[in-house]
N, C-alpha and C positions, 0 to 999 in steps of 0.2 A: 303709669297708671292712666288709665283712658275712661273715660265717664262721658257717655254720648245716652242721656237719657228723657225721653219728651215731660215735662212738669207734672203732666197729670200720670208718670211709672215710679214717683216715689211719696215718701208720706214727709213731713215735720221729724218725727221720730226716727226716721233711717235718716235722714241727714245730720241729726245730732248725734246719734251712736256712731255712722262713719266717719263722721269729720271731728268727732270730740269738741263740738260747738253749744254754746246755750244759749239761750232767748231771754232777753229781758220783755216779757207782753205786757208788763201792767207797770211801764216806763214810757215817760215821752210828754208829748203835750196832749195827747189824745185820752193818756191813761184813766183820767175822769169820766169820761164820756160814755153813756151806759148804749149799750149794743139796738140797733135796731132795724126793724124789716128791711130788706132790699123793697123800690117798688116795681110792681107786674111787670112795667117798660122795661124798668133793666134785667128782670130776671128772663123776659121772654128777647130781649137782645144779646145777653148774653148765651141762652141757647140756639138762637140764629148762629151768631159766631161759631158754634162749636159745629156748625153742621157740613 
């Protein structure tokens, strides 16, 4: 079984149905920590990168 696929050709969801794997997300030292903005710099660095 061969799997040659770039990060951004599959979802979260296709890797846990193929692989019979689960996620613990709201585990860890982080799990408290409420979600918040990227800022500009890194969002417009990280589209630099993908170009």
């Amino acid at each position: 079984m061969s799997y040659s696929q770039f990060y951004s050709q599959f979802t979260i969801a296709q890797i846990k149905s193929e692989f019979g794997i689960s996620l613990r997300e709201l585990f860890g030292i982080y799990a408290g920590t409420p979600e918040a903005e990227c800022s500009q710099f890194l969002s417009k660095t990280l589209e630099a990168s993908n170009d």
